[in-house]
N, C-alpha and C positions, 0 to 999 in steps of 0.2 A: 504494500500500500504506500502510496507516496501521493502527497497534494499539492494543487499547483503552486506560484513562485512568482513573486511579484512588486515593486515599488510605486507608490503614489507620492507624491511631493507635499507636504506639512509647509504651511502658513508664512512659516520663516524660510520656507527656499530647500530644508533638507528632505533627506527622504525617508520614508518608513516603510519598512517592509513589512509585506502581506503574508501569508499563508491562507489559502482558502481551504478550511476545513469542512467544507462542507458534508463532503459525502463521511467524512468518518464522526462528525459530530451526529448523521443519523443513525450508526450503529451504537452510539455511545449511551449507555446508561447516566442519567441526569442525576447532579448533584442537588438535594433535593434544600440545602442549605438555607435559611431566611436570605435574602435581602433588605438591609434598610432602604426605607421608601425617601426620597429626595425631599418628598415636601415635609417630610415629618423629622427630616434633621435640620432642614430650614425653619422651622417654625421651634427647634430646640435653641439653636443657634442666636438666631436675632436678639432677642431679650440679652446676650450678654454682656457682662458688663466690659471683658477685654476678649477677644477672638484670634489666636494665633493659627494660622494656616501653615500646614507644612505636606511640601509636593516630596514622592518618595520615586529615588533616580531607579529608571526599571523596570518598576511595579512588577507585573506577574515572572520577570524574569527572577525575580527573586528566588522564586518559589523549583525546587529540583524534579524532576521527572523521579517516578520510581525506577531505579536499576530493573534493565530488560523491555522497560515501555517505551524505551525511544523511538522505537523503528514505530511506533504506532504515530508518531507524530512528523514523520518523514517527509521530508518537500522537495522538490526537485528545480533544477536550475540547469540551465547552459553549459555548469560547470562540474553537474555531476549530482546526485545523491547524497543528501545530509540527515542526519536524526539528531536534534535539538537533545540538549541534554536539561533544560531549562522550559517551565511552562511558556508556551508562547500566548499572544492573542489570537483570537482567533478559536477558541477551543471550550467547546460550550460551558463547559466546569470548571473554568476558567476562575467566571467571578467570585461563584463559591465556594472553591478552595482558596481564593487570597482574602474573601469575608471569613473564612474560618481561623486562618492564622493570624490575619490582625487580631480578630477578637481573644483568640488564646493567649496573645504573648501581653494583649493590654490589659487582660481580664482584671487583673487586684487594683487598677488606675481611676474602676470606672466612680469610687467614691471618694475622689478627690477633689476638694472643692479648691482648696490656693492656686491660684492658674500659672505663679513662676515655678513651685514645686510641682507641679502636673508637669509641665513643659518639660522641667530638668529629668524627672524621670523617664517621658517617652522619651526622649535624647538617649538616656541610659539603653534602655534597652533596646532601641533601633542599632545601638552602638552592639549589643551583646549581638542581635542576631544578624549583624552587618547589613543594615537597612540604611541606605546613603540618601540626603535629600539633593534638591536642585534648586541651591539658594537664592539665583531669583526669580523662583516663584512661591517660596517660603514670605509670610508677614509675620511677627512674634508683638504680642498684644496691643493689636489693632484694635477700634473701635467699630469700623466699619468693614469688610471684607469684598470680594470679588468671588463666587464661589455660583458654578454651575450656569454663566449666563446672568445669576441677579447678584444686586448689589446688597448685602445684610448687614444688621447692626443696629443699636440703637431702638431697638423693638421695632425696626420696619423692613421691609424687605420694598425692593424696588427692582424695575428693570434695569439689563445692565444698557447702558445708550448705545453703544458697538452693536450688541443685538436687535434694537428699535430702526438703527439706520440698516441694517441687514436686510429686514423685512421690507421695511421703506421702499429702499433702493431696489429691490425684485422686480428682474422685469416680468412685464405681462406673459403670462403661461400662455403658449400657444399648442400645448397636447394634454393628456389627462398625468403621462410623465410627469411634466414640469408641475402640474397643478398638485400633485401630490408631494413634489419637493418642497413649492411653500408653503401647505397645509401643516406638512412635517416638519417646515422651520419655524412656522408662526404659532404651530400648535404648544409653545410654550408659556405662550402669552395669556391662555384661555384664565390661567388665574388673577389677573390683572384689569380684563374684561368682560363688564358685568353681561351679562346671556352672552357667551362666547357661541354657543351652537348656535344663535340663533342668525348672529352673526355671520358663518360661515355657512349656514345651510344652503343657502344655493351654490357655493361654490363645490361645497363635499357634495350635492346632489349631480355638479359636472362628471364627478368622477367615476360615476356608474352607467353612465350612458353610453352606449353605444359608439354613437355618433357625436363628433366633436362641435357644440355650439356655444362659441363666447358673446355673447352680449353685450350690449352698452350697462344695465344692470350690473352685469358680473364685475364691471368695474370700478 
């Protein structure tokens, strides 16, 4: 088994490489782990009184393949056949195995109230299990943060304005493709505006037709 091989280009100009897992993440049995819900660590968050953000260099590469499972994760290139010896993206159990080991290694932190001693200790032990951050996109007790597109802090959550001109600037969708791109990019917004569905129903009702008809309306 080997999956295809591939680079897209990231924001800043470099590149990231792909792996398309697809056909082996449908053999794969699912990691049946919680996720936390976004909105429900943003609405934890805001209220605080200081907010230190910290970005972790690598993320699932962190995390080691079991000895013998490499070949299961195998991709292929121009230059030959490789087996990853490190979780890649891409790989459905992905998230919740990197949600199970954060939560393991922070578990005794989670009743810590003093936010420089909180801090000093996840230092410590990102230090113990060689978890490197990417200092600048680290903030260390912020009032206000940048986190997932909105702006938090200060008990409000707000859009982030990079994202509002994102939307903005979209040009007019000319297929159900494209209309499903900025449904998918605007669909963040829906908690910021009041009847969001009610707002997009005619456009979500483009997406299921047949036959492509934009109107002066849909505009």
């Amino acid at each position: 088994m080997a999956s295809p091989f591939f680079f897209i280009k990231k924001d800043n100009g470099s590149l990231r490489a792909i792996q398309d897992y697809q056909k082996l993440n449908e053999g794969t049995i699912k990691n049946k782990y919680p996720l936390p819900l976004i909105n429900e660590l943003i609405d934890k968050v805001k209220g605080a009184k200081y907010i230190t953000k910290l970005d972790v260099h690598w993320g699932y590469y962190n995390i080691q393949l079991r000895d013998g499972d490499e070949w299961k994760a195998a991709f292929r290139t121009n230059l030959g056949l490789f087996e990853p010896t490190v979780m890649f993206f891409g790989l459905c159990n992905a998230p919740a195995t990197f949600q199970t080991f954060v939560d393991e290694i922070f578990k005794e932190l989670i009743y810590l109230d003093q936010h420089r001693k909180l801090i000093v200790e996840v230092l410590k032990i990102m230090q113990e299990h060689h978890l490197y951050l990417k200092p600048q996109k680290c903030e260390f007790k912020t009032q206000t943060v940048k986190y997932l597109g909105h702006i938090i802090g200060n008990g409000e959550v707000h859009m982030d304005p990079k994202k509002t001109l994102a939307v903005r600037d979209w040009p007019k969708p000319t297929n159900q493709k494209e209309l499903q791109q900025f449904l998918g990019l605007g669909n963040w917004l829906r908690h910021f505006i009041k009847d969001y569905s009610l707002v997009v129903k005619l456009l979500t009702a483009l997406t299921g037709k047949a036959v492509w008809d934009w109107s002066g309306e849909a505009d």
